[in-house]
N, C-alpha and C positions, 0 to 999 in steps of 0.2 A: 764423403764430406770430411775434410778434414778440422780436426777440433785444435780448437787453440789454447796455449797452453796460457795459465791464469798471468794475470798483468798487474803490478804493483800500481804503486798512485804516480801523478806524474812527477810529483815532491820528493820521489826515492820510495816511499813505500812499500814495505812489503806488501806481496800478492793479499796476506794473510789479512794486515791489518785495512786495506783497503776493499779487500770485501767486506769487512765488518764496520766498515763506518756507510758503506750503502745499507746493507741489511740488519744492522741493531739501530729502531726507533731512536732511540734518545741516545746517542751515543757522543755526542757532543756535550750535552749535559750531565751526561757520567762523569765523561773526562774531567770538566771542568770543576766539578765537584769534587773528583780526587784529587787536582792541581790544588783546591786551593786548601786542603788537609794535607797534603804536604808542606804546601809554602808556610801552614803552620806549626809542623811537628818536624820539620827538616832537622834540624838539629840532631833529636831524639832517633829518627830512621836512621839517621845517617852512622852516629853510633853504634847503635845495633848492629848496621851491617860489618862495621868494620870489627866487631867483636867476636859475631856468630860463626863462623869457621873457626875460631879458636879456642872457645869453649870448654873441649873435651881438648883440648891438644896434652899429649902425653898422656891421655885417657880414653882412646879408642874402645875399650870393649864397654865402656861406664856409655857411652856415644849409641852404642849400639842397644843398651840394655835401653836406653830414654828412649830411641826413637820406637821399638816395640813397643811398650809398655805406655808410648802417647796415645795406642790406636782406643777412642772412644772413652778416654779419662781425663779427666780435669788436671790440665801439667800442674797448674800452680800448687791446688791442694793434693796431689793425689799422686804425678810423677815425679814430680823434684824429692817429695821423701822420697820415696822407693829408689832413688838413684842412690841417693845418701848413705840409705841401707846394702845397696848395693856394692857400694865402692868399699866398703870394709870388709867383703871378702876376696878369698885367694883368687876367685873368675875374674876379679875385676883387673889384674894387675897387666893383664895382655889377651890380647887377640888368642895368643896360642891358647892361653889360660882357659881362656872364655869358649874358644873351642871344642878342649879338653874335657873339663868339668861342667859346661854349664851354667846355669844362674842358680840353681839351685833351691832350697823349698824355704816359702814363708816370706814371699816376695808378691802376696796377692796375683800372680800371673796364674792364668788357665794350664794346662798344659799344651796345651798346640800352642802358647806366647812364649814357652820356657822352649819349646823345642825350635820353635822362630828364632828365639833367641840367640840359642846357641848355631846353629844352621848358618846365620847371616854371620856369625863371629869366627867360622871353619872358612865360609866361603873368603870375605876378607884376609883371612891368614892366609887362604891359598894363592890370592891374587900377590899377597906383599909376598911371600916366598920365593913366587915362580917368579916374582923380577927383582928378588934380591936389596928389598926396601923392609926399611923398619916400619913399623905399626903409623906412626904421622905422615910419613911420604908416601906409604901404601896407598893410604887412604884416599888423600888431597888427590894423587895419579888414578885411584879409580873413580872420583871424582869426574875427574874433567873426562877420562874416556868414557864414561858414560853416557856423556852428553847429545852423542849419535843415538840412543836409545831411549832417551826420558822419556817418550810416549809409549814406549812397549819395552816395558822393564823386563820382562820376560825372554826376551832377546839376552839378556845380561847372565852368562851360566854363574859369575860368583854370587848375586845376590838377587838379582829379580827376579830368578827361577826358583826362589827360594818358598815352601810356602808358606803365606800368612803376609807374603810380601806384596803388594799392590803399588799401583801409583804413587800415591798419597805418601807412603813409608820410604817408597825407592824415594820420592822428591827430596823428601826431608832428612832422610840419611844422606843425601848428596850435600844439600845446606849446611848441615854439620860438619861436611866432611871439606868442604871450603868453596863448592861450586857454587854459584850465579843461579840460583832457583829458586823455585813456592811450591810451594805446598795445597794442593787440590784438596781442600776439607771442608768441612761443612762453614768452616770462619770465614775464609775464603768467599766462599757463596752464596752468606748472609751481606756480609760488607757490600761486596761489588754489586748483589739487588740493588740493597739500599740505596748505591750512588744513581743507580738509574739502568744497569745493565738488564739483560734478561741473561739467564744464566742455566743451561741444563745441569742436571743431577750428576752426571759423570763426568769425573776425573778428570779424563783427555780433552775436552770439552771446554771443561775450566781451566786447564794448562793453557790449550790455543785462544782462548781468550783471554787470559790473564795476560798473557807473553806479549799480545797485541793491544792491551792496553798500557803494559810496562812499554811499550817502544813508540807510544802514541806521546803518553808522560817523558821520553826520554830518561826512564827510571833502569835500574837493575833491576831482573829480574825479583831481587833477595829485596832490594827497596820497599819494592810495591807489597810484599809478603810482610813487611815492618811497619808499612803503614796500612796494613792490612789487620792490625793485630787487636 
């Protein structure tokens, strides 16, 4: 018997998202419901996104310290100090820095997050070195070639092999770093219930879902992760 290979909609569809509009119940009703919290916060997402890749620009390793130090803590109250604190020392001033020395003590981080830290700050330095890019080009370039791996960061020997690194971090280190992505978190997976989705617990899960309801909306990836917020 030969098995045939999945088939998009007849609209262009991908395979992806046209299975999920047969097999998520309410799946029109989700949609429709994100369209129309977009059509009212458009303005505000659209901002966002054209801001969030630049953020950390000229601040690569302060980029790396935030996206560790997000894992399971409240950014507003809890990471944005600690970056603040962060970026007034010597680690913060580059990749090599950050590498080199570390984050260093009195920054609330575990030590498996200080050693995360520093790990994913080596690995980047190695990626901008071996192709002869500063710390902003490094980045933005391992960005976009990551994009073949988003589902299995671990394929990635600069950063998703890294430990303490998971999905969710590799996504949002990528957003940071200027690529077209979301972030697989628990905010994520509240929101898109609420709208009507069903939604499993993992990661990869809620990327392939996310992704096909960003291309259902006609959104960027980074969009729906803003209006997700």
């Amino acid at each position: 018997m030969i098995v045939r290979p999945p088939q998009g909609g007849a609209d262009g569809t991908s395979p992806l998202l046209a299975y999920l509009q047969r097999q998520q119940p309410c799946w029109t009703t989700a949609v429709d419901a994100l369209a129309h919290q977009y059509a009212e916060r458009r303005e505000q997402v659209e901002r966002r996104v054209d801001e969030y890749g630049n953020v950390y620009a000229g601040r690569r390793a302060a980029m790396v310290f935030d996206v560790v130090a997000s894992r399971q803590r409240n950014y507003l109250k809890r990471v944005r100090p600690l970056v603040q604190v962060f970026t007034t020392r010597p680690a913060a001033e580059s990749l090599g820095a950050l590498a080199e020395q570390g984050p260093g003590l009195g920054l609330s981080l575990i030590p498996a997050e200080a050693t995360t830290v520093q790990a994913v700050g080596d690995g980047l330095r190695r990626y901008c070195a071996e192709h002869q890019w500063d710390d902003d080009a490094g980045v933005v370039a391992w960005a976009a070639e990551t994009e073949a791996v988003r589902f299995a960061p671990r394929l990635d020997p600069y950063v998703g092999a890294v430990s303490g690194v998971g999905p969710a971090l590799f996504a949002y280190l990528r957003m940071r770093s200027g690529a077209d992505a979301l972030k697989p978190d628990l905010r994520v997976r509240r929101q898109l219930q609420q709208a009507g989705f069903v939604v499993p617990a993992d990661p990869v899960s809620m990327l392939l879902l996310a992704e096909a309801v960003a291309e259902q909306l006609g959104l960027r990836r980074l969009a729906l992760d803003q209006l997700l917020w």
